[in-house]
C-alpha positions as CSV (number, residue, x, y, z in Angstrom):
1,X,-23.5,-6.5,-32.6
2,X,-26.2,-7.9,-31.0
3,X,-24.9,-5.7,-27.8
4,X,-25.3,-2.5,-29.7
5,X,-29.2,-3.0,-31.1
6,X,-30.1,-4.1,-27.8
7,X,-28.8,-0.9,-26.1
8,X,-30.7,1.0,-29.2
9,X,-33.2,-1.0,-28.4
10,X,-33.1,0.3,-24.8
11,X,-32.8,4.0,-25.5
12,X,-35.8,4.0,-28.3
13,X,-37.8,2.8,-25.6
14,X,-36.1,5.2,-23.1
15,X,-37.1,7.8,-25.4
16,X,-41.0,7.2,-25.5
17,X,-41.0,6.8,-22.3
18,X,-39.9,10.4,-22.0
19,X,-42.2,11.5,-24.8
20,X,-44.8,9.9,-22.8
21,X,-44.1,11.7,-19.6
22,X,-43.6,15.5,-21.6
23,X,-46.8,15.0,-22.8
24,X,-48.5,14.3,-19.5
25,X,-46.3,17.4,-17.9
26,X,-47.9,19.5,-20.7
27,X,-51.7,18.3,-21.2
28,X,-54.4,20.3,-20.2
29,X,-55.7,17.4,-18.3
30,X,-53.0,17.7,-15.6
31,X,-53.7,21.0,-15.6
32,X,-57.5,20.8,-15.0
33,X,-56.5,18.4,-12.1
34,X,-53.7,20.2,-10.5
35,X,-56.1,23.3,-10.2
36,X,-59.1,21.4,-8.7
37,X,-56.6,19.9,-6.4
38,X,-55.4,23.3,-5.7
39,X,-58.9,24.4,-5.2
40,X,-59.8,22.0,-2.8
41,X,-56.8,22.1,-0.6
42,X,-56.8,25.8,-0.5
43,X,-61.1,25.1,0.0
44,X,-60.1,23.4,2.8
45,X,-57.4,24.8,4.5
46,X,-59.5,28.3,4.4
47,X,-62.4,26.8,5.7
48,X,-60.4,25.0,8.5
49,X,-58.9,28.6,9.8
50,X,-62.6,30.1,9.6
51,X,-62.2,32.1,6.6
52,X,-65.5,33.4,5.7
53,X,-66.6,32.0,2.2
54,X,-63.9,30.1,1.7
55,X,-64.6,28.5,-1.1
56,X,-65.6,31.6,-3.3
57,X,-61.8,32.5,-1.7
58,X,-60.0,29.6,-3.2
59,X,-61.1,30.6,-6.9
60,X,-58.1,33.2,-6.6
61,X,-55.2,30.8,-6.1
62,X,-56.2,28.3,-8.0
63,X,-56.8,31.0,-11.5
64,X,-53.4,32.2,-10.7
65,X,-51.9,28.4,-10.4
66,X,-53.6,28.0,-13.3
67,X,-52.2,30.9,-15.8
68,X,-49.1,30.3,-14.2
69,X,-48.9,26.9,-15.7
70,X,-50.0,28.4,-18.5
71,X,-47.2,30.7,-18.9
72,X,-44.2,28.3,-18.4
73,X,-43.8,27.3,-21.8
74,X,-43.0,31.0,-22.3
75,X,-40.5,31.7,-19.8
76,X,-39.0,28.7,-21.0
77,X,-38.4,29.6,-23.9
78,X,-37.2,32.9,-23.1
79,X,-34.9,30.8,-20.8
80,X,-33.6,28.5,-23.2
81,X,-32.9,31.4,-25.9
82,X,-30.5,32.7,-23.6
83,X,-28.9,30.0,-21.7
84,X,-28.4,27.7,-24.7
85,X,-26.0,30.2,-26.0
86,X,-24.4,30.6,-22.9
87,X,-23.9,26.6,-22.7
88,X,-21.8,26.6,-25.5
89,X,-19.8,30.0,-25.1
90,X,-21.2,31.2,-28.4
91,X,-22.9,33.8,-29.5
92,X,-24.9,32.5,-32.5
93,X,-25.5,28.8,-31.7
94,X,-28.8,26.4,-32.7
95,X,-31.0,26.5,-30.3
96,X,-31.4,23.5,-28.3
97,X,-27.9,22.3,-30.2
98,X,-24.9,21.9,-30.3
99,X,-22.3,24.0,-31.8
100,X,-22.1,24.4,-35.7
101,X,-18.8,24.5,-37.4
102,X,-17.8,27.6,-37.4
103,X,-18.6,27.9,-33.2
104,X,-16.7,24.8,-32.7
105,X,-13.2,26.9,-34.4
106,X,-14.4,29.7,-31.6
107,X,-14.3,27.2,-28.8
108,X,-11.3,25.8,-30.0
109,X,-9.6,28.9,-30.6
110,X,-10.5,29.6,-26.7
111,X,-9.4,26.6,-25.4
112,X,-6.3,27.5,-27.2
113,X,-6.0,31.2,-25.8
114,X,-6.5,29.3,-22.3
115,X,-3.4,26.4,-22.4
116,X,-1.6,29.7,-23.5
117,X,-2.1,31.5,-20.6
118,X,-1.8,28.6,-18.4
119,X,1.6,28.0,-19.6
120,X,2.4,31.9,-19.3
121,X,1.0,31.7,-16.0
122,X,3.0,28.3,-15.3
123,X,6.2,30.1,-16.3
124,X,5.6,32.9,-14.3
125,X,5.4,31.6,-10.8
126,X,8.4,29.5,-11.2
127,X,10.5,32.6,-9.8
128,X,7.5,33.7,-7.1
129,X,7.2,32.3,-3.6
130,X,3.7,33.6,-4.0
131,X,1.1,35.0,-6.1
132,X,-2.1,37.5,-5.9
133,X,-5.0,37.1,-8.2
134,X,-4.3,41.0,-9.4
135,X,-1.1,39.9,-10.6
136,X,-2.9,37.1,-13.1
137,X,-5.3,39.8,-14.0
138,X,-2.6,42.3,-14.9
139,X,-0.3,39.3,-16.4
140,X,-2.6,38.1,-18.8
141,X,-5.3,41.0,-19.3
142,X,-7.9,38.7,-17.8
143,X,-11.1,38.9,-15.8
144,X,-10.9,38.7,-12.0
145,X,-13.1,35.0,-12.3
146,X,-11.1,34.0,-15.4
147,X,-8.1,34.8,-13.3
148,X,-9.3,32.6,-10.2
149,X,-10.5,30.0,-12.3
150,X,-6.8,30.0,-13.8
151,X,-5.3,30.3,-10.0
152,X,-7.8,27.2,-8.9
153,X,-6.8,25.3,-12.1
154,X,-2.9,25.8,-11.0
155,X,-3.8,25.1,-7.5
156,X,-5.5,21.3,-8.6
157,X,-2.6,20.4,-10.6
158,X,-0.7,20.6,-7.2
159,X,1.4,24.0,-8.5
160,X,-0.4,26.1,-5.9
161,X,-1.8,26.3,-2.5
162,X,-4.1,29.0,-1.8
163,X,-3.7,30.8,1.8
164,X,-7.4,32.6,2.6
165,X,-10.4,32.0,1.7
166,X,-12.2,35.5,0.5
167,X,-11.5,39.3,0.0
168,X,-7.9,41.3,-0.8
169,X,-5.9,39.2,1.4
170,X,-5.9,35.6,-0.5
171,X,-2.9,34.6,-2.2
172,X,-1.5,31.2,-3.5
173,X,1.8,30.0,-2.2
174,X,3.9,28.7,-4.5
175,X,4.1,24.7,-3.8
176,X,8.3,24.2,-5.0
């Protein structure tokens, strides 16, 4: 018991430690600093290379470091809306979660299609001396990458060995 409370123990203070850090990341303070440090490098390397007024010249890319910092947060955003859903295969998920009840039966009920057509799939080359990715496609009425994913999957459970490495002429030989 005492195990567990100390690893809680651990990960509370993990935790502020991250808190800490996201709030330095996003205070206007860094900010500030990053763009005078920006300024003055830019200052400098201008004025090293003879650049006439070169500090009136490092206003520009240190304005546009500037609103570029302060856009992130909406990009990311816009990022996360998207690729949170795409995380967990599901169309209507939390954001930042995971998958409610009614996504975990989808994901389940995928899995399920998969081992399905993994065993069709396993069935089928047992007669074959070779097979195309084309024939998976037209086999199972799957995408080209679902079909390669389903060829690689074979081919690291020691079924198949695939001969090529790009374009119309790969195939996996049949390992007997």
């Amino acid at each position: 018991m005492d195990n567990l409370e100390q690893k809680i123990q651990q990960i509370e203070e993990r935790n502020k430690r991250v808190e800490v850090d996201k709030a330095w990341e996003t205070s206007w303070m860094r900010r500030i600093l990053l763009t005078v440090f920006t300024y003055l490098a830019i200052g400098v390397y201008l004025w090293a290379i003879e650049v006439n007024r070169p500090w009136l010249n490092a206003i520009v890319p240190a304005v546009a470091f500037m609103l570029s910092t302060l856009t992130m947060p909406f990009f990311k955003k816009l990022w996360l809306k998207r690729n949170v859903k795409i995380l967990y295969h599901t169309s209507n998920s939390v954001e930042g979660g995971p998958p409610q009840e009614e996504e975990r039966g989808l994901i389940e009920e995928k899995e399920s299609v998969k081992k399905e057509n993994l065993e069709k799939l396993r069935d089928f080359i047992k007669d074959k001396e070779r097979i195309k990715n084309n024939e998976v496609e037209e086999l199972l009425g799957v995408s080209d990458a679902t079909a390669t994913r389903y060829l690689d999957e074979l081919e690291n459970e020691g079924l198949l060995e695939q001969v090529g490495k790009i374009g119309q002429d790969v195939f996996y030989k049949v390992k007997q």
